[in-house]
C-alpha positions as CSV (number, residue, x, y, z in Angstrom):
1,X,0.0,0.0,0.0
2,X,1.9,3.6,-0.9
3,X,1.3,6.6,0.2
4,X,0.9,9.6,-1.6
5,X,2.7,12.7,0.1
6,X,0.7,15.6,0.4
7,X,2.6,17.9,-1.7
8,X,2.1,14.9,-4.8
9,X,-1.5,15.1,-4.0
10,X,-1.6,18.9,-3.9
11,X,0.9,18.5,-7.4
12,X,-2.0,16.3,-9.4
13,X,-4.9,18.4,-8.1
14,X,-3.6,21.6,-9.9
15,X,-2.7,19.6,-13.1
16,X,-6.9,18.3,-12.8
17,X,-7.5,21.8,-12.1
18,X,-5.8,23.3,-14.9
19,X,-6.7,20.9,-17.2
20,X,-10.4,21.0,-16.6
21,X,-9.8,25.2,-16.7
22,X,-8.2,24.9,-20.3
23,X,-11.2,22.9,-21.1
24,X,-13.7,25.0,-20.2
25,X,-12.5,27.9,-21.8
26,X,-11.9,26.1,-24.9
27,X,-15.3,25.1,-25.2
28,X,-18.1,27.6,-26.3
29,X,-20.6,28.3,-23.6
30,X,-24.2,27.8,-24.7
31,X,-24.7,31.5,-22.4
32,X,-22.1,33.4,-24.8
33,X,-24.3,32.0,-27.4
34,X,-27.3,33.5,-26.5
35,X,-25.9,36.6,-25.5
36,X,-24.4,37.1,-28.9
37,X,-27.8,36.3,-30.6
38,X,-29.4,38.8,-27.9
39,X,-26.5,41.4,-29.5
40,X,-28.2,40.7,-33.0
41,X,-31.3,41.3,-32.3
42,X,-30.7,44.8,-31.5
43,X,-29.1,45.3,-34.7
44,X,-26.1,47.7,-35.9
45,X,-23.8,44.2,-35.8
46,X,-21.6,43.0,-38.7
47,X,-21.8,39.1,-39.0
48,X,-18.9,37.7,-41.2
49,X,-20.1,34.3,-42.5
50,X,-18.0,31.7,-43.9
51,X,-19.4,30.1,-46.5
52,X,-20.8,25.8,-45.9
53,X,-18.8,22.6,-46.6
54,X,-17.5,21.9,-50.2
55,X,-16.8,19.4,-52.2
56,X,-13.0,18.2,-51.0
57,X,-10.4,20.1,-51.9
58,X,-7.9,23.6,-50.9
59,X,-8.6,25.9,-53.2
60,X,-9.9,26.3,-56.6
61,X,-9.1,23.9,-59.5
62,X,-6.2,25.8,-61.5
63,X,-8.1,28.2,-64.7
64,X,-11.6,28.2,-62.6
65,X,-13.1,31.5,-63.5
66,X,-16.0,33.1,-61.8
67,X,-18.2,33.0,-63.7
68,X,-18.2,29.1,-64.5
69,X,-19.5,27.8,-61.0
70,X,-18.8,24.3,-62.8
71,X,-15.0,25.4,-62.5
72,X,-14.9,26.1,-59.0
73,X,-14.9,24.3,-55.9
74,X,-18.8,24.4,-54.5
75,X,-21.1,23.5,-52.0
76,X,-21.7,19.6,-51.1
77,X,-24.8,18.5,-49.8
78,X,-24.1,19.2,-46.2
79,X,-22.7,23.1,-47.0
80,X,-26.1,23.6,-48.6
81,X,-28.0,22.4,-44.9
82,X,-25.4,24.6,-43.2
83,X,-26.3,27.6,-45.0
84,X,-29.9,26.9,-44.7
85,X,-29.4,26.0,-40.7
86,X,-28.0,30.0,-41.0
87,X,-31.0,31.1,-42.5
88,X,-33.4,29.0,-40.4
89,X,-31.4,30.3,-36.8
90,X,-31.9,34.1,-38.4
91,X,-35.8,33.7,-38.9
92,X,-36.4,31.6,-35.5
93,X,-34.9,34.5,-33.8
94,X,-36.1,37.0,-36.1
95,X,-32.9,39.1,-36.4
96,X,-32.9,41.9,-38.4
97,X,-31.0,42.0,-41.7
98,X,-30.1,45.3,-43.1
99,X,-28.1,43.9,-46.2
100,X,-26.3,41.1,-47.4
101,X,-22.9,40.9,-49.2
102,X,-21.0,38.4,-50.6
103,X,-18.2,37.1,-52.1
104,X,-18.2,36.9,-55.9
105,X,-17.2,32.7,-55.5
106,X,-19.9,30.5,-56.5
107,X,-19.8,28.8,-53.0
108,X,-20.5,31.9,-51.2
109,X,-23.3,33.2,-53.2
110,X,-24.9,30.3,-52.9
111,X,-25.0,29.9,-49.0
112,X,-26.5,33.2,-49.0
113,X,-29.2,32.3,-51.6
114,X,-30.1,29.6,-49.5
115,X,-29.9,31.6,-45.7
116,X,-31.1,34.7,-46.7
117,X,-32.3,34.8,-50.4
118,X,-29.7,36.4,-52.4
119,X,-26.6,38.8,-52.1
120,X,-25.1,41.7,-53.4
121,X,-21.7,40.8,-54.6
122,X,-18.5,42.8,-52.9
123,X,-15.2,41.8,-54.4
124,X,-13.3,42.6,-51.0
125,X,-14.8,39.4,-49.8
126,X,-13.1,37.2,-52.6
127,X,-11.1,34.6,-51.6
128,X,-7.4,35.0,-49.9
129,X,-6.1,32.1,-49.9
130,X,-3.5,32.0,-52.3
131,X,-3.7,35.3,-52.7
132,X,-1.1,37.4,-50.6
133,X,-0.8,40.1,-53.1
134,X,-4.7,41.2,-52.5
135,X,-4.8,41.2,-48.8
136,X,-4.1,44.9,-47.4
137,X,-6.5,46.3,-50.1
138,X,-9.0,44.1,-49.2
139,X,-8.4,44.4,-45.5
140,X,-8.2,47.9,-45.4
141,X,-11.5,47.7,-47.6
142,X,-13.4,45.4,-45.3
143,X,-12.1,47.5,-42.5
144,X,-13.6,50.6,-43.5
145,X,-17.1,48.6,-44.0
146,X,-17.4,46.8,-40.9
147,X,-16.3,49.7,-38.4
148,X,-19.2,51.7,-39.6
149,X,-22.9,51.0,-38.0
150,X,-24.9,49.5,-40.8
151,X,-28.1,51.0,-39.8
152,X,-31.0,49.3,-37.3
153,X,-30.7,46.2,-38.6
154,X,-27.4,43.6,-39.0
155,X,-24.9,43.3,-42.2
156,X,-24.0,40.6,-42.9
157,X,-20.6,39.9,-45.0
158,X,-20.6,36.0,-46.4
159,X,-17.1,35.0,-47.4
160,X,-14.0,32.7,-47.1
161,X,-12.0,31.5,-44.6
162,X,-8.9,32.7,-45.4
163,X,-10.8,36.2,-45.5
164,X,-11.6,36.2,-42.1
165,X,-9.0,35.5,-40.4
166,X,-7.2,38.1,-42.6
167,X,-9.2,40.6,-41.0
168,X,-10.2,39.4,-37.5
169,X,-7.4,36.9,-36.9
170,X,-10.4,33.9,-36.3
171,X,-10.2,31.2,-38.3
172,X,-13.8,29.9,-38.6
173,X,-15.3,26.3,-39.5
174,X,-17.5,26.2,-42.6
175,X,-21.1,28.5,-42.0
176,X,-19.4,29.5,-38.6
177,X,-20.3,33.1,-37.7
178,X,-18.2,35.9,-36.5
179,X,-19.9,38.5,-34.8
180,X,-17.9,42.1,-34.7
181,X,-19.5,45.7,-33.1
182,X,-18.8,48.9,-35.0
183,X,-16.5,51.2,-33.6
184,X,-16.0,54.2,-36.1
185,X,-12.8,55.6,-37.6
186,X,-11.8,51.8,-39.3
187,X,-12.4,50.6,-35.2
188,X,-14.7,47.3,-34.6
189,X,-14.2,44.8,-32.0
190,X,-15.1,40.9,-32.3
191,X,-17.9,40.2,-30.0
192,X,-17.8,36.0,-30.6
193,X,-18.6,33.0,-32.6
194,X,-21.6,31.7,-33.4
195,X,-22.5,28.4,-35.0
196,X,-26.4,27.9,-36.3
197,X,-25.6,23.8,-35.7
C-alpha cells in the first residue's frame, strides 16, 4: 500500500484543475451564445459568414473562373444544410437584416441564396487564400465597411476562410459566424462566434 505525500497530492490536483480550466474555456458556452444572438437582435452588428462545406479540396481547380460555378470548388450537400441552418437560426430569432454581401465565389453566393435569399456581390470578400498580393487592399477595404454601424438592422458579409482570419485573426469552420461591433474611424471589436448547428 503507498502513500501519496501531500505535496504529490496537492501537485495532481492543480494539473486536474488546470486541465479541466483549459477545457472550459476552450469550449463555447451555450450562455455566450445566447448573449451574442441577444447582440443581434438589437441590430447595428456585422456578421462575417464563412461560407458551408464543399466538395474536397484547398482551393480552386487551377483556370476556374468566376463565372463558370462548374469550375470552382462548391457547396456539397451538407454546405447547402449549413447555410440553410444560417437562415433558419436568423428567422427563429427573427434578427434583423439590413443587407447582405458576398463574395463573388460560387460557394458563397450560394450559402447566402439559401440563408437569406440572395446577395449583393462585394469583391473585398473574394477569396485569400492564395492570394497574398490582394490582402491589405481588401483588409483595409473590409475594414472601413465593418467599423461603420450599418443601420438598425445587421450586415451581414458572407465570405471565405482565409478572408476572415485576414481581417479578425479567427479562423472559422465552414457557416461558422463571427460576430464584430462597430467602432468608427476603421475601429470594430469581435464580440464572438456563433454556429447555427
Amino acid at each position: 500500500m503507498s502513500h501519496d505525500r501531500p505535496g504529490a497530492v496537492r501537485a495532481r490536483l492543480v494539473v486536474v484543475l488546470i486541465t479541466v480550466s483549459c477545457l472550459l474555456a476552450a469550449a463555447p458556452s451555450a450562455a455566450a451564445g445566447d448573449q451574442l444572438w441577444t447582440l443581434l437582435e438589437g441590430g447595428g452588428q456585422v456578421v462575417l459568414i464563412r461560407h458551408g462545406l464543399t466538395t474536397p479540396g484547398v482551393g480552386d481547380p487551377p483556370g476556374f473562373r468566376l463565372d463558370d460555378c462548374a469550375t470552382q470548388r462548391n457547396l456539397n450537400d451538407e454546405g447547402r444544410r449549413e447555410a440553410q441552418r444560417v437562415g433558419e437560426a436568423f428567422r427563429a430569432r427573427r434578427i434583423p437584416v439590413e443587407r447582405v454581401l458576398s463574395s463573388p465565389w460560387c460557394r458563397c453566393v450560394e450559402t447566402a441564396r439559401l440563408a437569406f435569399g440572395g446577395s449583393e456581390p462585394w469583391p473585398a470578400l473574394a477569396n485569400l487564400f492564395g492570394r497574398p498580393e490582394n490582402r491589405a487592399e481588401q483588409v483595409r477595404q473590409m475594414q472601413r465597411q465593418v467599423s461603420e454601424r450599418p443601420g438598425p438592422g445587421n450586415l451581414v458579409l458572407v465570405t471565405h476562410g482565409s478572408t476572415i482570419a485576414a481581417l479578425t485573426g479567427i479562423n472559422p469552420g465552414t457557416a461558422e459566424m463571427v460576430v464584430v461591433t462597430p467602432q468608427g474611424g476603421g475601429r470594430f471589436a469581435v464580440a464572438g462566434r456563433l454556429s447555427a448547428r
